[in-house]
N, C-alpha and C positions, 0 to 999 in steps of 0.2 A: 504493500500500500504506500510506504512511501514513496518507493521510486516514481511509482504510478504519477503522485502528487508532485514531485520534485520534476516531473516533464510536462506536466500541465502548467506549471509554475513559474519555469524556465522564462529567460529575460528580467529586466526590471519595472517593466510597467506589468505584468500574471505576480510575478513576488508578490508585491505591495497590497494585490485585492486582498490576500489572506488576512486576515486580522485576527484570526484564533485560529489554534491546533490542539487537537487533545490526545493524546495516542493513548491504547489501553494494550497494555500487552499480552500475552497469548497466554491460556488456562487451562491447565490440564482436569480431565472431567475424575469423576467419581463414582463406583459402580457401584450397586445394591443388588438384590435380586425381586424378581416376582411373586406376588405375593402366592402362598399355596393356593389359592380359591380361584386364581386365574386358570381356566382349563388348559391342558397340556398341547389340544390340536393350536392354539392361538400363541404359546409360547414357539410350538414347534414353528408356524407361519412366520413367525417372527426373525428366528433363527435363519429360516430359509430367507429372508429378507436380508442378512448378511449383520442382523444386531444380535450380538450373543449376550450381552447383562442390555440392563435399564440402567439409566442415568438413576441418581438415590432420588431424583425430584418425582422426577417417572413413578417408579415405585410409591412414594409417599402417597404422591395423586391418586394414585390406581387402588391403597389402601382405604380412603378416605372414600373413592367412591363405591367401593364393594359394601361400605358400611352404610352404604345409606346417606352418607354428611355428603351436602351440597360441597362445593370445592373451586376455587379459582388457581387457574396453574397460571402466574404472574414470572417467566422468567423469557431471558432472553431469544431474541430471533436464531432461527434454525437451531432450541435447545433439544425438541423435541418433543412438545406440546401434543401435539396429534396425539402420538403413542399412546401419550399419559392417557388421553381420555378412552383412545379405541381399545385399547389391551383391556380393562374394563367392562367398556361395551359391547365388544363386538364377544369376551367369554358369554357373557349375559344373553346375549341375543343365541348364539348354540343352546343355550339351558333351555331356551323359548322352544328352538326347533323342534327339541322332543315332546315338547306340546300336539296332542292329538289334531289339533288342525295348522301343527306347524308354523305357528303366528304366535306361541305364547308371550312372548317379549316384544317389543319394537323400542324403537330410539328417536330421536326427532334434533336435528341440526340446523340450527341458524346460522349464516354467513352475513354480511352487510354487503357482499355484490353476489350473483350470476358465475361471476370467474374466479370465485374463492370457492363457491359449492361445486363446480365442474371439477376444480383441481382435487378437491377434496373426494370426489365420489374419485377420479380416478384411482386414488394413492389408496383409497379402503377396497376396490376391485383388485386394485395386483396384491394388496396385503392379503386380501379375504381370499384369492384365488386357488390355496391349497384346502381351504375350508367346503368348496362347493359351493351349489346353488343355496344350501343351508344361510348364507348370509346375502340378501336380494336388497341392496344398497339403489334408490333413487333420486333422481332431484325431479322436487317437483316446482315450476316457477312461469315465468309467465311463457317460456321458451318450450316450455313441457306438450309436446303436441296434443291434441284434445283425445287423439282412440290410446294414449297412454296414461292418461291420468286417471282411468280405471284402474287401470292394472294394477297404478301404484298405491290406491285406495287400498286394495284390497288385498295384496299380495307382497310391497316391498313391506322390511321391517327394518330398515334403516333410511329415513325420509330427510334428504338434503333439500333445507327453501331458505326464504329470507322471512324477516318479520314483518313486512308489506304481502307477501302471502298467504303467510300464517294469516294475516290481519284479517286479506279481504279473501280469499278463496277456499282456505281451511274450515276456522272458527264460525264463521259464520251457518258452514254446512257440516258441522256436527256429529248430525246424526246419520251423514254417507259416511264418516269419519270414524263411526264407535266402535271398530271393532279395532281399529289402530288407536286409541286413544284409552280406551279398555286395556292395554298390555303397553303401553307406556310408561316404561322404565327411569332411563336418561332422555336430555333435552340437553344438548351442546350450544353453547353459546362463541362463537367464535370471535377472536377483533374485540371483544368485551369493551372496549377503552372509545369504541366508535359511538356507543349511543350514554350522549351527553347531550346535554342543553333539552331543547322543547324536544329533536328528535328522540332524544333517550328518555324524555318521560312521555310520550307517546309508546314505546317500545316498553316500557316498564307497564304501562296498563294495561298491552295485549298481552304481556307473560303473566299478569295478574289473569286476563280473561281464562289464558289457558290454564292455568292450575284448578282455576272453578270449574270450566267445563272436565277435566280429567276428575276432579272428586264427583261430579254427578254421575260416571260413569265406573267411581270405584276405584282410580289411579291417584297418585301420590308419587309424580318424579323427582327424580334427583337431578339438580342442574350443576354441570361440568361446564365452568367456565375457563378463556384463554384470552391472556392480553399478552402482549409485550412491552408495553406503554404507559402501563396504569400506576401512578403513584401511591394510591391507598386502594392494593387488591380489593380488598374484605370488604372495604366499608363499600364500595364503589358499586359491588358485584351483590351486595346484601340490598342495595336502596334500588338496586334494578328488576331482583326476584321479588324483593317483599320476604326474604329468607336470610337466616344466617348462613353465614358463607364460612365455611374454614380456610386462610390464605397458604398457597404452599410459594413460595417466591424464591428459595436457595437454588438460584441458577449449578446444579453438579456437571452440567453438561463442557466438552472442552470450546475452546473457541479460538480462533487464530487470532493475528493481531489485526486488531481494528484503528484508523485512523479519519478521523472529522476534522473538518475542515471549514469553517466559517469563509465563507467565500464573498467580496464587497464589491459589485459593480464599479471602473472607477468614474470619476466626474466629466462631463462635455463640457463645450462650449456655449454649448446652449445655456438659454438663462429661462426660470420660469417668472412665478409672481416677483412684483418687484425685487428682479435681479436674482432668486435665491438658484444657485446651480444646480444643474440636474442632470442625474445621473445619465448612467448606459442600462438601455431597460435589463429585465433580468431573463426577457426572452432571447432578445440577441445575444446576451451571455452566456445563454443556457446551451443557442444554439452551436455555440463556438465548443465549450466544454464535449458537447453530446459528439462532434465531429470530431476532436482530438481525441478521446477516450475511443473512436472507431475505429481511427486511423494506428490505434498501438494496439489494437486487437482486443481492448478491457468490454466486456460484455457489461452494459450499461442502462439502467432506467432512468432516465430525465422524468422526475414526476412535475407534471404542470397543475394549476389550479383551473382551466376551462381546457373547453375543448377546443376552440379558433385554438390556443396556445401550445395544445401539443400538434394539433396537426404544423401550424405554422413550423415550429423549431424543428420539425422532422423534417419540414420541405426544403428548409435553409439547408438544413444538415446532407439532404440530398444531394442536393445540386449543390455544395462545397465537394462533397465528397467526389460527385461525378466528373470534373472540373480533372480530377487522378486518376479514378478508377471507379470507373463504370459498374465495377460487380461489387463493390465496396458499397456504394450507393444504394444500390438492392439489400442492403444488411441493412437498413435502417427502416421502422415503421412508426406510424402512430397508434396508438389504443384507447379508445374513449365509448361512451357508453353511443348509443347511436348503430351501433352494427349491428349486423346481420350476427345472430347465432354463430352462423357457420363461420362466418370471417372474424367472431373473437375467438372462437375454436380454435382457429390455423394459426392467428397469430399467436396464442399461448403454447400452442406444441413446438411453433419456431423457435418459440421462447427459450422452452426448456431443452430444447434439441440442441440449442448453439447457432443455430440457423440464421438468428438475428443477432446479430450483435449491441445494436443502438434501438431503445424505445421512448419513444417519447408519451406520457401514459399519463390520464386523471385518474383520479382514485378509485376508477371501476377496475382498475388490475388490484387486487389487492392478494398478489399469490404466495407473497411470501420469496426468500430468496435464498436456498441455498448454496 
């Protein structure tokens, strides 16, 4: 990360934008094991996944939710949050399968975009994949074509959506819904740290609706939450359910070294209200960054706040790039809400493939980055 930095940086007028550096240096992780009540086909999966122990956070999580306690896993990006809550859920959902109608358990997962729950069913299908059909993992949202949202009524026991669906297309129909909300276990909460302000107490009174409708049908879930972000896990994660929350936050996981970088536009010649000078905006900066980190080969997300701003920096980014290398230029895209299914699909598989190098992306990518 340094070097990375120190070639973006290069000359004296890139020096000077920096104005803070923070480095954290690299940590080696800490292993625990699984808890006994984890079934052995889900440890086995696990193993076949190429993880032989749990990080001790992992473990603790996975403790906390076999017991019943609500739980927020508060610990760093790529520590391995997922795990925590699927190792968990996905033994619980096998207990279900021996259910005579093979439904006795279900699960229900929240994301805050479309391309967090996508990412998300795919990494529980290649995990779940030694397990069999026994675990039927779907997203249901507004993308969910209409002759599959039977199916997933009736049949999946792991239901990937968002809390705008929950809101308006679940909750509301209930009673197509009772026989998944009847064996409703866990309720994942993912991003936990995203619903704040009016949209997070909106989102707090649809997880209130849903806990009433699961008691009229006899359920009582346990909700497994995941930030990376959150300053006060518990309290955070307690004022969103309406429930005590136990916090597990000892990041044990390892981490290489990480380095931030406070980065300052510098000053034009331009002048704005009487006189006061004005910056280099931070799209043309963004766009210069986004095409140098392309041009050394660093696989890179430019996050923008609109969407004119990510297409924009990507187009600049193109045609600088094109300007050298034509195929270079093809490595660079934008990602914002507005697509087609199929074309946030492609570009998130490019993503993870290596395929793309440079994205420039609103908050609808939220996939996480390891």
């Amino acid at each position: 990360p340094h070097r990375v930095l120190e070639r973006l940086a290069s000359g004296e007028s890139r020096a000077a934008r920096i104005t803070h550096m923070e480095h954290m240096p690299a940590r080696t992780g800490r292993h625990a094991v699984w808890p006994d009540r984890i079934r052995s086909e889900v440890i086995a999966a696990i193993r076949d996944a190429g993880i032989e122990h749990p990080w001790a956070h992992q473990a603790e999580a996975a403790e906390h939710a076999l017991d019943g306690e609500s739980v927020v896993i508060a610990t760093g990006t790529a520590s391995g949050k997922s795990l925590a809550y699927l190792a968990p859920v996905l033994s619980t959902l096998l207990d279900g399968a021996e259910a005579a109608n093979g439904r006795g358990t279900t699960a229900l997962y929240l994301s805050p975009t479309k391309a967090l729950a996508a990412d998300q069913r795919r990494a529980v299908r290649e995990l779940a994949a030694p397990l069999g059909n026994r675990i039927r993992p779907a997203v249901y949202d507004g993308d969910t074509p209409v002759e599959e949202r039977e199916w997933v009524r009736q049949y999946a026991n792991y239901v990937l959506t968002n809390p705008d669906m929950l809101h308006r297309g679940i909750l509301p129909s209930h009673p197509r819904w009772s026989s998944f909300l009847r064996s409703l276990r866990y309720v994942v909460i993912d991003e936990c740290h995203t619903y704040r302000g009016v949209f997070g107490s909106h989102v707090a009174q649809v997880l209130r609706r849903l806990r009433r409708v699961c008691a009229r049908y006899g359920s009582d879930p346990v909700f497994l939450l995941a930030s990376a972000t959150s300053a006060d896990p518990a309290r955070a994660a307690g004022r969103l359910t309406g429930l005590p929350v136990t916090e597990v936050s000892d990041d044990a996981s390892p981490r290489g070294e990480l380095v931030f970088a406070l980065w300052e536009p510098p000053l034009t010649e331009l002048q704005g209200e009487r006189g006061a000078p004005v910056r280099r905006t931070a799209t043309a900066e963004t766009a210069d960054l986004l095409t140098d980190l392309t041009r050394q080969g660093v696989r890179s997300v430019a996050f923008v706040r609109s969407r004119r701003g990510a297409e924009l920096i990507s187009v600049i980014a193109q045609e600088r790039l094109a300007e050298t290398d034509r195929a270079l230029a093809r490595r660079v895209a934008a990602y914002r809400g507005g697509y087609l299914p199929e074309e946030r699909r492609a570009l998130e598989r490019a993503l993870h493939s290596g395929e793309l190098l440079g994205l420039a992306a609103t908050t609808a990518l939220e996939l996480g980055v390891d």
